[in-house]
CHARMM-style PDB file with segment names, atoms N, HN, CA, C and O in Angstrom:
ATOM      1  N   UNK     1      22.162  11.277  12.785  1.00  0.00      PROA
ATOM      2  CA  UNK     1      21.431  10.300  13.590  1.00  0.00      PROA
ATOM      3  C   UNK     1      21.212   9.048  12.736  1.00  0.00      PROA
ATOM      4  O   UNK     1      20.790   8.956  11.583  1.00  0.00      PROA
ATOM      5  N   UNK     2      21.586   8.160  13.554  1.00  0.00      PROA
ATOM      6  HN  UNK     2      21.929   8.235  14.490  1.00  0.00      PROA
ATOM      7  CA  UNK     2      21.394   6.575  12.530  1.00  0.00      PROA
ATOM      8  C   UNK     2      19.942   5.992  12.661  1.00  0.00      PROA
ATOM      9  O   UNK     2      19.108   6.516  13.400  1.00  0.00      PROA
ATOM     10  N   UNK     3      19.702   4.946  11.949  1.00  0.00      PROA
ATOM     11  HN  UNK     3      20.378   4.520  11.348  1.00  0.00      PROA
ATOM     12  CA  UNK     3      18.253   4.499  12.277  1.00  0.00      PROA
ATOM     13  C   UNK     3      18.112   3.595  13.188  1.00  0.00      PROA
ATOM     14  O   UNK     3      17.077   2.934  13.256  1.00  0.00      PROA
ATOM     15  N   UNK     4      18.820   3.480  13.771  1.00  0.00      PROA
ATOM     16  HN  UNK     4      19.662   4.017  13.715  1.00  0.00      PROA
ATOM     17  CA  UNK     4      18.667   2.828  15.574  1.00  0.00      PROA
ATOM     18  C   UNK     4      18.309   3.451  16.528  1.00  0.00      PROA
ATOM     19  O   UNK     4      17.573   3.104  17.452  1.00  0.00      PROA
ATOM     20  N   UNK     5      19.149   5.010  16.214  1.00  0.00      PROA
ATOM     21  HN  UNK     5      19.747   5.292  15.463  1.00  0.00      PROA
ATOM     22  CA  UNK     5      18.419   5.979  17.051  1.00  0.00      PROA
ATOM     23  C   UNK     5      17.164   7.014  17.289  1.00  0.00      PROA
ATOM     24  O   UNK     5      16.668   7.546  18.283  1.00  0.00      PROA
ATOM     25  N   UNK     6      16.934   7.028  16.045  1.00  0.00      PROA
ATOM     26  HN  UNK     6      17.336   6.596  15.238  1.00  0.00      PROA
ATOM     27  CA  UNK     6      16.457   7.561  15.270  1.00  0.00      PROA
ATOM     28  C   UNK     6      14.633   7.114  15.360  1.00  0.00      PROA
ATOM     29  O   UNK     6      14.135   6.262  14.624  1.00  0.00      PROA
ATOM     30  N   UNK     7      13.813   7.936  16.470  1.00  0.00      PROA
ATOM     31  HN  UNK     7      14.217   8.628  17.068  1.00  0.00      PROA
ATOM     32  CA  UNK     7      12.623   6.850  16.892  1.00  0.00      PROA
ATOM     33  C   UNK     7      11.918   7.275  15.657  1.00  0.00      PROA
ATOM     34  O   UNK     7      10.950   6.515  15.622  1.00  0.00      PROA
ATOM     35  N   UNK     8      11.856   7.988  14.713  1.00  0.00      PROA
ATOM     36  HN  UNK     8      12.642   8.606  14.741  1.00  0.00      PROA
ATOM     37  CA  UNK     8      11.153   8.411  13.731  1.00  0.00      PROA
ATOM     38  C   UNK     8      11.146   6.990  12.397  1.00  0.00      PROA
ATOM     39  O   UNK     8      10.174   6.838  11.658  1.00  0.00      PROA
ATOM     40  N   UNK     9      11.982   6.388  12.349  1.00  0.00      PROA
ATOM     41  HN  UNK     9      12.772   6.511  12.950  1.00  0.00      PROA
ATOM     42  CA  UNK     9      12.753   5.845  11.193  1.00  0.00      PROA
ATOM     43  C   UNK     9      11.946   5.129  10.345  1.00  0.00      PROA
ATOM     44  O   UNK     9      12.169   4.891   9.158  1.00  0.00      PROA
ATOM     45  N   UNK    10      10.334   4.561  11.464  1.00  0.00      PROA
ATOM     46  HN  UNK    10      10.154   4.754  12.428  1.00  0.00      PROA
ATOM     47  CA  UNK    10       9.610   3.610  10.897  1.00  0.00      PROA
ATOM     48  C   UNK    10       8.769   4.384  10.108  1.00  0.00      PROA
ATOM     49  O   UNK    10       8.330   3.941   9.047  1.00  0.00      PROA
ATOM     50  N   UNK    11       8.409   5.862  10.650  1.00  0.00      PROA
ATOM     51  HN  UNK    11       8.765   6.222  11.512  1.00  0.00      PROA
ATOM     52  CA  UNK    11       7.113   6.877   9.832  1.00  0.00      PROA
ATOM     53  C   UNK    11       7.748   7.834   9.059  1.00  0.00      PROA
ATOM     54  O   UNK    11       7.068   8.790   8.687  1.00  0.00      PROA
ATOM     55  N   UNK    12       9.675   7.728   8.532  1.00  0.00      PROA
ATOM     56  HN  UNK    12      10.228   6.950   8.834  1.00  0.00      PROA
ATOM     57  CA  UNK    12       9.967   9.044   8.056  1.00  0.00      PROA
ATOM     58  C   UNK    12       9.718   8.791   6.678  1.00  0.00      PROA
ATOM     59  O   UNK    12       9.744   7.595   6.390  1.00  0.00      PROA
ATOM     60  N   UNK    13       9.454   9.679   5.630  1.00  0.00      PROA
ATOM     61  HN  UNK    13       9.432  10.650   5.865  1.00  0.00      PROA
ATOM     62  CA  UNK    13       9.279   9.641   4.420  1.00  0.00      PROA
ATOM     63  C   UNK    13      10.372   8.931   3.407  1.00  0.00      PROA
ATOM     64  O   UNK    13      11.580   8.735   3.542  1.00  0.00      PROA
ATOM     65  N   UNK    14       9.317   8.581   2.178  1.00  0.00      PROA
ATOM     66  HN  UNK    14       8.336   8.740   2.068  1.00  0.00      PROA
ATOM     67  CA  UNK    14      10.706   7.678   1.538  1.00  0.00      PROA
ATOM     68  C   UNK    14      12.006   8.192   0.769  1.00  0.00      PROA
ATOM     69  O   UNK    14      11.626   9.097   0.027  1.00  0.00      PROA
ATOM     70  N   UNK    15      12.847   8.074   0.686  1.00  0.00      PROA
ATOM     71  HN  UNK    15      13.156   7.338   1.289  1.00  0.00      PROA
ATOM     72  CA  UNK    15      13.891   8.625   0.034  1.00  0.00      PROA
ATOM     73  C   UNK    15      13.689   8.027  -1.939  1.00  0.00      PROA
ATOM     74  O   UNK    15      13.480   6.876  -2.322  1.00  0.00      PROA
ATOM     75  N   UNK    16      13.790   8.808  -2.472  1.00  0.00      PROA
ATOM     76  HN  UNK    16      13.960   9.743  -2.161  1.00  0.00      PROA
ATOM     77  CA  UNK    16      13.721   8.613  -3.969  1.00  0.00      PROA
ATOM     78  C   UNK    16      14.039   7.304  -4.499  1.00  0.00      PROA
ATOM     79  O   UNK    16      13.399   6.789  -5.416  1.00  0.00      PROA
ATOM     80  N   UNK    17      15.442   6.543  -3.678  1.00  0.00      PROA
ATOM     81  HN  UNK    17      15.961   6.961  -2.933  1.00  0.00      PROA
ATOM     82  CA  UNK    17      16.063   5.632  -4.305  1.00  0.00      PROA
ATOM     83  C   UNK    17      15.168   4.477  -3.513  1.00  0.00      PROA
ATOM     84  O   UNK    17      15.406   3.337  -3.913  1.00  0.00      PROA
ATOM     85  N   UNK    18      14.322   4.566  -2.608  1.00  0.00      PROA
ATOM     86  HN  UNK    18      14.128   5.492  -2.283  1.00  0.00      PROA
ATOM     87  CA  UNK    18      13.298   3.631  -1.883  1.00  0.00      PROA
ATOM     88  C   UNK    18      11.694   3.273  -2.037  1.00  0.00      PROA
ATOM     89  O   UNK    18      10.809   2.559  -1.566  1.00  0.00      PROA
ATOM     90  N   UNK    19      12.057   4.660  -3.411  1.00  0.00      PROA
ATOM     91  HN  UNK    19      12.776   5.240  -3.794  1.00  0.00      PROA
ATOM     92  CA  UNK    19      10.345   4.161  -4.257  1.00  0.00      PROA
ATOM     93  C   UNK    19       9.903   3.261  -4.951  1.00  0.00      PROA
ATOM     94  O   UNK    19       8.900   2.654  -4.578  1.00  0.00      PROA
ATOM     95  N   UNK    20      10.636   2.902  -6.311  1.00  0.00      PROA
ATOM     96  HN  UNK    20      11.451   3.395  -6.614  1.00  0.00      PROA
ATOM     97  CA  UNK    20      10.608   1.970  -6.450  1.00  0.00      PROA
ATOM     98  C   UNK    20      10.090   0.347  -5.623  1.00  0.00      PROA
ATOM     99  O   UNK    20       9.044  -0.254  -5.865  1.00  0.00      PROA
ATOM    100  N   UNK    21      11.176  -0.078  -4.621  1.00  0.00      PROA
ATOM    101  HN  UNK    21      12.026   0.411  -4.424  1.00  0.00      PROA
ATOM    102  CA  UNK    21      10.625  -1.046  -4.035  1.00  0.00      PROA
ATOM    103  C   UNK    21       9.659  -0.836  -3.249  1.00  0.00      PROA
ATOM    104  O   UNK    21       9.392  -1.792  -2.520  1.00  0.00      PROA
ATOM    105  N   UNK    22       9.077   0.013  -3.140  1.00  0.00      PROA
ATOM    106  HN  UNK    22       9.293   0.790  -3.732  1.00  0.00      PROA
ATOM    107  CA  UNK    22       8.354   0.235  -2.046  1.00  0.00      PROA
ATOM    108  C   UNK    22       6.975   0.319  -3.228  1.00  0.00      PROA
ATOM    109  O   UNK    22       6.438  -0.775  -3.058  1.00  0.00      PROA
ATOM    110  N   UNK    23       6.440   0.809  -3.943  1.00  0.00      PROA
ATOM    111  HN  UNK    23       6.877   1.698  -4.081  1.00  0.00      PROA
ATOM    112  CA  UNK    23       5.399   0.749  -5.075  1.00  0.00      PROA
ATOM    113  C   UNK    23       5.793  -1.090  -5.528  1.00  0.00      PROA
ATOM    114  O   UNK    23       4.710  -1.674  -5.549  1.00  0.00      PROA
ATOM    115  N   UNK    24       6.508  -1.701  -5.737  1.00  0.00      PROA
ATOM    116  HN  UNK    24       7.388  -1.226  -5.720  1.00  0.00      PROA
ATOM    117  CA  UNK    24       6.531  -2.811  -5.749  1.00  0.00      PROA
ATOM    118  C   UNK    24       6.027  -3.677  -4.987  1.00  0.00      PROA
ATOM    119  O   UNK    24       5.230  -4.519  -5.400  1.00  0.00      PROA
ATOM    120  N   UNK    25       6.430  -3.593  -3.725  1.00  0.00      PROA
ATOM    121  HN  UNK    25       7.078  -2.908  -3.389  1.00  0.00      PROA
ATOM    122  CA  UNK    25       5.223  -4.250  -2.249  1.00  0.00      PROA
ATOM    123  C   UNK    25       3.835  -3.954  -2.190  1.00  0.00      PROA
ATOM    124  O   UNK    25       2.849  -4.629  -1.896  1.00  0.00      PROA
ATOM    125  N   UNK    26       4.079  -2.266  -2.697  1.00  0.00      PROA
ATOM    126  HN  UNK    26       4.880  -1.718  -2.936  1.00  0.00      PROA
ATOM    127  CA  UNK    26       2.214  -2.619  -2.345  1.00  0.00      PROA
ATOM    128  C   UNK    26       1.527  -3.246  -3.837  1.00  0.00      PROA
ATOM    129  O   UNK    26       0.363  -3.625  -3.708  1.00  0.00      PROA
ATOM    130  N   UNK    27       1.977  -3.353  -4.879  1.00  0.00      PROA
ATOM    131  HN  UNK    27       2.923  -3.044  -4.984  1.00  0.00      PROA
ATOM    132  CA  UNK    27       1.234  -3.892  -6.018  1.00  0.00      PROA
ATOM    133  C   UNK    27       1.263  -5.729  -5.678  1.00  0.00      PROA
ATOM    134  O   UNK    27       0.218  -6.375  -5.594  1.00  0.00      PROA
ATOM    135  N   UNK    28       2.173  -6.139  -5.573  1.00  0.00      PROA
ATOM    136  HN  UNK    28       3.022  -5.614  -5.641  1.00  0.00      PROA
ATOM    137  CA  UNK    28       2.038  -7.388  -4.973  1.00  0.00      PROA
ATOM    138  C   UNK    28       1.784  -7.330  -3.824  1.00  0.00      PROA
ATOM    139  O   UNK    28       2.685  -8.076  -3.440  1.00  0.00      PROA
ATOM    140  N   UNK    29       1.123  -6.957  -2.661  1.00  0.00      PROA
ATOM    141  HN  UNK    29       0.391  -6.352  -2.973  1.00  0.00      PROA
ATOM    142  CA  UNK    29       0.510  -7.124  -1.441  1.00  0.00      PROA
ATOM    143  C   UNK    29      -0.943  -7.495  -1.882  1.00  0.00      PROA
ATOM    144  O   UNK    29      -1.365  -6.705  -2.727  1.00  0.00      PROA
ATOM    145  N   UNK    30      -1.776  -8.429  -1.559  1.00  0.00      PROA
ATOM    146  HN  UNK    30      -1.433  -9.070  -0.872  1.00  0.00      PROA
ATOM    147  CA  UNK    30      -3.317  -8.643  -1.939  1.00  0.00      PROA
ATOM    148  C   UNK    30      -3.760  -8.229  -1.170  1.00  0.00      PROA
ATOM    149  O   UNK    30      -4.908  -7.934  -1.501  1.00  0.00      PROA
ATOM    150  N   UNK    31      -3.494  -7.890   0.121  1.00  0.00      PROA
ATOM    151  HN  UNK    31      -2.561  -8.130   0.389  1.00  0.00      PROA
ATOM    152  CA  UNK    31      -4.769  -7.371   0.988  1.00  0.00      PROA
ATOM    153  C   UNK    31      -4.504  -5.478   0.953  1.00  0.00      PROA
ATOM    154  O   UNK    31      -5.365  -4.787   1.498  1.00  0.00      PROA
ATOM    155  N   UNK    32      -3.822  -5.095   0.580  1.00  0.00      PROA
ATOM    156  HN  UNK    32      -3.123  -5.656   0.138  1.00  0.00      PROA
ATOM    157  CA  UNK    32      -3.737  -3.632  -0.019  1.00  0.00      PROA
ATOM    158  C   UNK    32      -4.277  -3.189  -1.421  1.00  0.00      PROA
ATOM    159  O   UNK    32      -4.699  -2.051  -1.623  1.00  0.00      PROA
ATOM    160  N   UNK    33      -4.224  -4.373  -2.574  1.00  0.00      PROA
ATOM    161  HN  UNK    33      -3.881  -5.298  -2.411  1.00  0.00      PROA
ATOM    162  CA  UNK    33      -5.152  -4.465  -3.051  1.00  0.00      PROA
ATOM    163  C   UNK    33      -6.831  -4.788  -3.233  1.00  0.00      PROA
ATOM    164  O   UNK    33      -7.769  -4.327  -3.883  1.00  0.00      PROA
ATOM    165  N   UNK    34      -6.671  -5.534  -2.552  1.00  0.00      PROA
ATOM    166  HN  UNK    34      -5.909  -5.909  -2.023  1.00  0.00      PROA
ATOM    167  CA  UNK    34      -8.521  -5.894  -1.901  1.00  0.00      PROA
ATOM    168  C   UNK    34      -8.855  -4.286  -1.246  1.00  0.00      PROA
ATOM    169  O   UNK    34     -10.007  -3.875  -1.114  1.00  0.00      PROA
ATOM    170  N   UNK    35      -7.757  -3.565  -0.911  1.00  0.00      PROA
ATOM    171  HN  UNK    35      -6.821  -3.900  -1.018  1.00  0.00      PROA
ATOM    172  CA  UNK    35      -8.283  -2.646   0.264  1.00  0.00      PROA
ATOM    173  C   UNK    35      -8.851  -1.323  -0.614  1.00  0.00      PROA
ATOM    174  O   UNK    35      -9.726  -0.538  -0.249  1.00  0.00      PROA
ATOM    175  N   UNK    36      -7.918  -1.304  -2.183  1.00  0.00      PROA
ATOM    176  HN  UNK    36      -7.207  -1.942  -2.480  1.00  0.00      PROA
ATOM    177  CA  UNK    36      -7.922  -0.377  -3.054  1.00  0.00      PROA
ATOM    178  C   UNK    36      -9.257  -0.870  -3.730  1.00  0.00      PROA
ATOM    179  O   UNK    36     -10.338  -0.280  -3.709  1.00  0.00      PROA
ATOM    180  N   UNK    37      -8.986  -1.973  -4.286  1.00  0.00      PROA
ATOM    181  HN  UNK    37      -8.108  -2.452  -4.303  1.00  0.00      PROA
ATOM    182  CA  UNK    37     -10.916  -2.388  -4.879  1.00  0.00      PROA
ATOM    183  C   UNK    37     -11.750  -1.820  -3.893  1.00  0.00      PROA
ATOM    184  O   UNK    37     -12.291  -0.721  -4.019  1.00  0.00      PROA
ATOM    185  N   UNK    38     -11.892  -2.772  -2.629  1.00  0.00      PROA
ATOM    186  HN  UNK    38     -11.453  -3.664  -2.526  1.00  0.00      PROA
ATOM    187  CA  UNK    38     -12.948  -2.689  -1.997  1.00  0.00      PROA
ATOM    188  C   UNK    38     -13.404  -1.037  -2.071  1.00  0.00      PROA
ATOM    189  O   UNK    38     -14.578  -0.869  -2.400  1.00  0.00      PROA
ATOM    190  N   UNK    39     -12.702   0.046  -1.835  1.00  0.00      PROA
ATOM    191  HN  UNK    39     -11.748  -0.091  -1.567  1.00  0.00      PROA
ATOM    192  CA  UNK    39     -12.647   1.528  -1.801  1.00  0.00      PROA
ATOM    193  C   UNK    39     -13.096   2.330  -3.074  1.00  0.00      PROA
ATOM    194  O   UNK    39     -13.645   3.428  -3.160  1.00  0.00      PROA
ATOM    195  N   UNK    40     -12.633   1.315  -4.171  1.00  0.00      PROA
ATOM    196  HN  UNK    40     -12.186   0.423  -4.101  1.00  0.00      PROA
ATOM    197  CA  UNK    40     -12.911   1.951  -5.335  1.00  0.00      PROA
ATOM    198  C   UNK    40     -14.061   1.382  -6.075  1.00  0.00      PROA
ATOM    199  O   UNK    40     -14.484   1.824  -7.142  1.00  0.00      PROA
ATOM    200  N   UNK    41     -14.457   0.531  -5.530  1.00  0.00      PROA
ATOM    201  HN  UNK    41     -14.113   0.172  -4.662  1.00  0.00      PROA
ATOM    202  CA  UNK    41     -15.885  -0.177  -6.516  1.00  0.00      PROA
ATOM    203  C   UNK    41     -16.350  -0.427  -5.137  1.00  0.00      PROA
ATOM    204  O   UNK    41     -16.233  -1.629  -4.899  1.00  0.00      PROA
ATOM    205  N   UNK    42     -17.002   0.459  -3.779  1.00  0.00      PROA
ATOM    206  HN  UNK    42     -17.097   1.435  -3.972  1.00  0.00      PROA
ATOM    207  CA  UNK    42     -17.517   0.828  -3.185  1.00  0.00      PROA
ATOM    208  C   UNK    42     -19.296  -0.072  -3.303  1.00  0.00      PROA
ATOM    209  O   UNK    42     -19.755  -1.113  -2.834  1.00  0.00      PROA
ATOM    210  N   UNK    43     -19.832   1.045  -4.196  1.00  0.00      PROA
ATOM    211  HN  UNK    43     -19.458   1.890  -4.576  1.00  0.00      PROA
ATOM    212  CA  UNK    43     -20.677   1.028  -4.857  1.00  0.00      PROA
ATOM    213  C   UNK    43     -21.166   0.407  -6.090  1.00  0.00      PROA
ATOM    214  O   UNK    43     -22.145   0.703  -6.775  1.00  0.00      PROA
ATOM    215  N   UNK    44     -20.491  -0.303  -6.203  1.00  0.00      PROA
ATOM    216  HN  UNK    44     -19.696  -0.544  -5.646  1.00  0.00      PROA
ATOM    217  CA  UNK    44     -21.249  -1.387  -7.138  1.00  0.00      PROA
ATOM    218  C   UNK    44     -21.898  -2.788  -6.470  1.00  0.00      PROA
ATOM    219  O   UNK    44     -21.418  -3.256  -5.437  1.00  0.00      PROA
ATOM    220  N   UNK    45     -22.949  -3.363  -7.108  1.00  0.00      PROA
ATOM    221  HN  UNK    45     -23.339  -2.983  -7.947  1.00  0.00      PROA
ATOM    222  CA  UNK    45     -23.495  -4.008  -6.929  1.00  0.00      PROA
ATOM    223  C   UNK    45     -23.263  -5.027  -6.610  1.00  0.00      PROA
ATOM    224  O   UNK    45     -22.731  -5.413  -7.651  1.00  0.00      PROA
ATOM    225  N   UNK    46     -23.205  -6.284  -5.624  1.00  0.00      PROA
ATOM    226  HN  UNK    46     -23.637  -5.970  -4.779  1.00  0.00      PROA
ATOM    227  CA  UNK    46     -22.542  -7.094  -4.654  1.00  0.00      PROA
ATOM    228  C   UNK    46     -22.630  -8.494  -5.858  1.00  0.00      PROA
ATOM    229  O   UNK    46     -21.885  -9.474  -5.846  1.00  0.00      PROA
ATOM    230  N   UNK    47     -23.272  -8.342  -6.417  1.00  0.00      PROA
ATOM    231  HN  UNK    47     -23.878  -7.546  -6.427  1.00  0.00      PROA
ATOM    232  CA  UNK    47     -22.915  -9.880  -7.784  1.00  0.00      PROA
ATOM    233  C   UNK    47     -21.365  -9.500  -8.758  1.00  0.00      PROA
ATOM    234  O   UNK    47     -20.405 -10.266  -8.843  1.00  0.00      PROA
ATOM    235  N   UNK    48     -21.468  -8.207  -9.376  1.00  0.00      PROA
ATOM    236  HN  UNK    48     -22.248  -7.585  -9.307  1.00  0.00      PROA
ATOM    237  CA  UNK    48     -20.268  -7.761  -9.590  1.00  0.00      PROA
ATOM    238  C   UNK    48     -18.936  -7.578  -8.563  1.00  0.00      PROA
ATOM    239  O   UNK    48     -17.854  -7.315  -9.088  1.00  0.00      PROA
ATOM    240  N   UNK    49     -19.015  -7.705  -7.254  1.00  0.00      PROA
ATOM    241  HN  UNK    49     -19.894  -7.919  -6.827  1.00  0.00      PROA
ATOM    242  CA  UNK    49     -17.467  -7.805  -6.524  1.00  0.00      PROA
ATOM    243  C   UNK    49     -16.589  -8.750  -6.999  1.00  0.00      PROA
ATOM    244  O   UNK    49     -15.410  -8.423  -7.134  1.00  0.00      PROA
ATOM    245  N   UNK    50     -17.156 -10.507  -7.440  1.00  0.00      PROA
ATOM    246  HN  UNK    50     -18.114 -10.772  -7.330  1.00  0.00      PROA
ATOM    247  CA  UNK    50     -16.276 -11.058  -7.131  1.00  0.00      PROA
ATOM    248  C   UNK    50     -16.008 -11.218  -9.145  1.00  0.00      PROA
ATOM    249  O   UNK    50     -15.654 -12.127  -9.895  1.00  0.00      PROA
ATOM    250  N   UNK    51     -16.270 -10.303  -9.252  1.00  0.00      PROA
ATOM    251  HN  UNK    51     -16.558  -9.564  -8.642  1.00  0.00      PROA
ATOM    252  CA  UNK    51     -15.087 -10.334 -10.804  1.00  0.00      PROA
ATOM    253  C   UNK    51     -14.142  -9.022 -10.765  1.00  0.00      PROA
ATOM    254  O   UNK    51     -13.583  -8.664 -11.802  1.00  0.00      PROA
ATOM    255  N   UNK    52     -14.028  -8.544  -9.951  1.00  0.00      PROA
ATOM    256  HN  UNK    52     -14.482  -8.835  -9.109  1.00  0.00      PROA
ATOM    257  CA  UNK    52     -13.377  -7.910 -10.257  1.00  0.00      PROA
ATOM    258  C   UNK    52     -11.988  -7.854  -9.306  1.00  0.00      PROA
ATOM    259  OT1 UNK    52     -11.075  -7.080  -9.592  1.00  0.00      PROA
TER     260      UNK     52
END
């Protein structure tokens, strides 16, 4: 089945040789990063957000 037909193609898992670029997009994506801060320094104190 090709990926035209294939209605899965957008949610199927990545193939080894597609990791790489794909860990590359999300490190340069900023709002996937904002999304990882925001999640991970949760709980810290709202004067400390914007240094970090």
């Amino acid at each position: 089945m090709t990926s035209t037909n294939d209605p899965y193609f957008d949610i199927r898992p990545y193939n080894d040789e597609e990791i790489p670029a794909a860990i590359d997009r999300l490190i340069n994506d900023e709002e996937f990063i904002a999304a990882i801060l925001q999640h991970r320094f949760a709980r810290q104190p709202a004067w400390l957000k914007p240094l970090i």
